[in-house]
N, C-alpha and C positions, 0 to 999 in steps of 0.2 A: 117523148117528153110532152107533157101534157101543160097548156094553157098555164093551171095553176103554178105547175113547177117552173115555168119562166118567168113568170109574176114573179113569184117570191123569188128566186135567183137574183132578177135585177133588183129586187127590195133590200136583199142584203149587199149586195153589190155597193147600190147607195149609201147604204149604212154604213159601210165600212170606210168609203172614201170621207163620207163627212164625221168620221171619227178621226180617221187621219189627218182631217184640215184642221179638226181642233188639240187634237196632238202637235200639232206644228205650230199651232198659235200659243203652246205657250213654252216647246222647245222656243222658239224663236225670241220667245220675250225674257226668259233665261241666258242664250246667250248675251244677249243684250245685257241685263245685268251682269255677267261675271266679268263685262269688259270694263277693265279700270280707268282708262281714259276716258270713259263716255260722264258727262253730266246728266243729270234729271231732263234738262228741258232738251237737251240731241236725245236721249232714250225715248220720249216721247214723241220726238219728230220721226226719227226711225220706226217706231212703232205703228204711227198711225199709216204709214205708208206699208206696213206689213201686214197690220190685220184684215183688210178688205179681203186677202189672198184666201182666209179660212172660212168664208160665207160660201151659201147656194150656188151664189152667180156671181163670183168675182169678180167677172169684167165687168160688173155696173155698179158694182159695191166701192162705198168709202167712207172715211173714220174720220171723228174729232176726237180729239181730250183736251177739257178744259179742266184747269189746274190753277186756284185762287188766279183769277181774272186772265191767265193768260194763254192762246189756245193753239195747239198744233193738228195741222190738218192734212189730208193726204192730200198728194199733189192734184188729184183730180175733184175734191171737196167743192161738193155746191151745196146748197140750204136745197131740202128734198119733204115731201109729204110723207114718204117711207121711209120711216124710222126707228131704229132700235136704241133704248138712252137706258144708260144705268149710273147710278152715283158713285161718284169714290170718296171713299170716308180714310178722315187721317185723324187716329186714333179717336174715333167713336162722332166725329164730327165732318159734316158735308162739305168737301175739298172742292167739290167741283165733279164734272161726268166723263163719260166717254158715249160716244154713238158711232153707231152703221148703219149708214143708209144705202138704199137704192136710186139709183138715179133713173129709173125708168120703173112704171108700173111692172108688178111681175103677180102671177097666178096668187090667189089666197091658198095659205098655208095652216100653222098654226095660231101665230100671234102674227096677224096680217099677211104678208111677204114669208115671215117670216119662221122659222121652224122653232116647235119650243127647246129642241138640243141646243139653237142657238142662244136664246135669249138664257138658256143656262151657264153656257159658254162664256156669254158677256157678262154675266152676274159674277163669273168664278172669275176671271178677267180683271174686274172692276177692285175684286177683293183684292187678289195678288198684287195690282200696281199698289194699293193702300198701303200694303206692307213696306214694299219698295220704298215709297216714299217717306215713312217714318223711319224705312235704315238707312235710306240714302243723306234723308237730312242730318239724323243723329251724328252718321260717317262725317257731315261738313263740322259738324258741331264740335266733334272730338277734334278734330284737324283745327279746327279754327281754332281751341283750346291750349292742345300744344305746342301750334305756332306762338301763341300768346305767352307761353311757359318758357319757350325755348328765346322770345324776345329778352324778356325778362334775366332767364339765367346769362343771356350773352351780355345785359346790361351791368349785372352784378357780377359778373367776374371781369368786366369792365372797368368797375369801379374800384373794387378792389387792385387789381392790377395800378391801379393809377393813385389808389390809394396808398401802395407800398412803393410805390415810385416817390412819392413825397415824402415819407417815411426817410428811403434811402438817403434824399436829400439833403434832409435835414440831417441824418447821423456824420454827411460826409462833411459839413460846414462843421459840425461840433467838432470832428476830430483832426481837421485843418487846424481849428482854432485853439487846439489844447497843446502843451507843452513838451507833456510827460508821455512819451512812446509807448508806456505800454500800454496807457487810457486808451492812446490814437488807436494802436493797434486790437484792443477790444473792440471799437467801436467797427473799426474795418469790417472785422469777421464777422460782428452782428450786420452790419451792410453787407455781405454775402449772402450769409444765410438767409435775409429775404429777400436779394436778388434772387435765389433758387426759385423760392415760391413765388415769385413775381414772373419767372419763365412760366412755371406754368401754368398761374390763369393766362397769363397772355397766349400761349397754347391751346387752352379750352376758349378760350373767345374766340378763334382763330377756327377750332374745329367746328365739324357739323354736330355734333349730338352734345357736346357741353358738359359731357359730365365724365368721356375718356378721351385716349387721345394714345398717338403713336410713340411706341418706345421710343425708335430710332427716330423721330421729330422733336422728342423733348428731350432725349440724355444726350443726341450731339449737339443740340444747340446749348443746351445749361454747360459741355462741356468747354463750348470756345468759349461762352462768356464769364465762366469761372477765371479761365486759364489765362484771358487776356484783360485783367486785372492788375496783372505781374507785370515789372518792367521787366522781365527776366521772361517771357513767355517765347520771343523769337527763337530764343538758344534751347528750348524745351520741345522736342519732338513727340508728337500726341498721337498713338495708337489708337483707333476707334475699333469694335465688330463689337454692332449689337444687332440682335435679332428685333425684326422689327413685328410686332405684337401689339394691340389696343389692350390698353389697361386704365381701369380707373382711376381718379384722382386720386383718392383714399389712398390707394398703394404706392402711387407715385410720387405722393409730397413727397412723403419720409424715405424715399430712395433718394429724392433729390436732394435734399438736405445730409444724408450718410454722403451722397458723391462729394456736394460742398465740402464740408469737414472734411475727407479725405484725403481730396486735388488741392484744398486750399495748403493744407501739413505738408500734403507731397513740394507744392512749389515752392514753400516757406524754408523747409530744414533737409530734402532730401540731396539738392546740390551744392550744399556750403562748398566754401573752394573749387569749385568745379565751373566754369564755362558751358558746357551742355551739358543734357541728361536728356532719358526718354519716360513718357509716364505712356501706359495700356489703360486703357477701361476695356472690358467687356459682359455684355449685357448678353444672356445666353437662355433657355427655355428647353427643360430635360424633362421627364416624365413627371408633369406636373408640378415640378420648381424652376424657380425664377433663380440665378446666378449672377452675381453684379462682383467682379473680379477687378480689383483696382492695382495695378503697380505698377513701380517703379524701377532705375536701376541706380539709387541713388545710393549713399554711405550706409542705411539703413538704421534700421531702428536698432536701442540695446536689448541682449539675449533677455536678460531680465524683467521686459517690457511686459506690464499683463493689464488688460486695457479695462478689467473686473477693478483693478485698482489704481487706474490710473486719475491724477486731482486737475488734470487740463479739462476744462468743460467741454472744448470738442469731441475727446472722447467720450467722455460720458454720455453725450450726446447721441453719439451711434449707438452705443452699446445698449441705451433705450429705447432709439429708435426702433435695431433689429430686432428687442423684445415685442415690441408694439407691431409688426410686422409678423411675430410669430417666426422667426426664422434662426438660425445660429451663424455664428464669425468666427472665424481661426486668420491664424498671420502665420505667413511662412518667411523665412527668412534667405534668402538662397539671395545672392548677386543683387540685394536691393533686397526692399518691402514687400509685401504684397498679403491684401484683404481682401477673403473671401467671403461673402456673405449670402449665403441661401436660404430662400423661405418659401412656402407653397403660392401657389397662385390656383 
């Protein structure tokens, strides 16, 4: 092998390794981004301590980046005559630089010390963090927005909640103060009915995302505080199985409000004469429908009953509701009541 042929041997040799050092300088700065925990200013502190690693001479190399006024430096950073500087632009505008120096004189190269692959290197460098920094910031930006959003929704269902709370109030002094039982007792069940919807923003202020929330967290709680309403609730035995499922508001007033109206009938007329009874709910999820199974095992309702024509506005009320739901209801009548209503989810 001849002179030349070793020559060029180690030339590529070289070549090759300070390809791979810039391959790794910006594998390395990718990892670094895909890490979720890391901030902007630890990615740069991490950073600067990594890039000296992809220069000629490592062991005498090291980095700054400064970044609107504030700078992360590698642990070994001194101010040097040998220098490499390139600016970082955040969107079209000068952010601030990055540099690598040498801390010792070293042989003329290219651009000083220094190789022009590098000062290529640090140019491509220089661009990538630019990007970085306009996603990273945008990222705080969105974050900070929907915290802002999610403050706000928790405010307003807040409010609301507290505004149906005084609502109730007031319905319960009017119907104290009225005479005629069956005023009181409208009033009551309109004071139900927004107890339901009062469960559940108190529910979404409660949850993380504010706009759904757990089956099984909102129909067993709406069912104790329906049921214990009644001074008849001890002698009334409460079956619960519901499948527990996030679902949105939208679909769960109007379940809330059919369970109302339902458990309210059941404790009102299903154990006339009777000392105990037992009432089931079950909340169930089949191939893409949602099942809300209410009964009783009380005297039941009459054969004749068809809730298309029934003039009690409770009913009617379900019977809109489950329209508005998109779903159907049938009643069976076997040893007690029982309503089933299904609709897709």
């Amino acid at each position: 092998m001849t002179s030349m042929d070793v020559s060029e041997r180690e030339y590529t040799e070289h070549q090759i390794r300070e390809r791979i050092k810039e391959l790794q300088a910006f594998y390395n700065l990718s990892e670094l981004v895909a890490r979720e925990d890391i901030s902007l200013d630890e990615l740069f502190q991490e950073y600067a301590n990594i890039l000296p690693r992809s220069w000629q001479y490592p062991a005498i190399a090291c980095a700054r980046i400064k970044v609107d006024g504030s700078e992360f430096r590698s642990d070994n950073f001194r101010e040097s005559e040998w220098i490499l500087s390139e600016p970082l632009k955040v969107h079209g505008s000068v952010a601030g630089k990055i540099e690598v120096a040498y801390l010792e004189e070293m042989p003329d190269s290219d651009v000083g010390p220094f190789l022009k692959e590098e000062r290529q290197l640090l140019k491509a460098i220089a661009e990538r963090l630019g990007h970085i920094i306009e996603r990273k910031r945008g990222e705080e930006e969105v974050r900070k927005l929907l915290s802002e959003k999610e403050l706000l929704l928790r405010e307003v269902h807040h409010r609301i909640k507290n505004n149906m709370s005084t609502v109730m109030g007031m319905l319960s002094l009017q119907a104290d103060a009225l005479n005629d039982p069956s005023c009181a007792s409208s009033l009551a069940d309109a004071r139900s009915r927004i107890q339901s919807m009062m469960v559940l923003y108190d529910r979404l202020y409660r949850s993380s995302d504010f706009r759904a929330i757990s089956t099984e967290e909102y129909i067993a709680s709406l069912i104790d505080e329906i049921v214990g309403n009644f001074p008849n609730h001890r002698s009334v035995r409460i079956e619960k199985r519901i499948d527990d499922r996030v679902l949105d508001a939208k679909t769960l007033s109007p379940v809330g409000i059919i369970l109302n109206e339902l458990l309210t009938n059941a404790m009102k007329h299903a154990f006339a004469g009777r000392e105990e009874g037992l009432i089931g709910v079950t909340f169930s999820f089949r191939d893409g429908h949602a099942i809300l199974d209410i009964y009783d095992d009380g005297v039941g309702i009459p054969e004749d009953f068809d809730i298309k024509a029934s003039t009690g506005f409770g009913m009617q009320l379900v019977d809109m509701l489950t329209e508005q739901l998109g779903g159907t209801l049938r009643v069976e009548r076997r040893q007690g009541t029982r309503f089933i209503i299904e609709f897709d989810v």
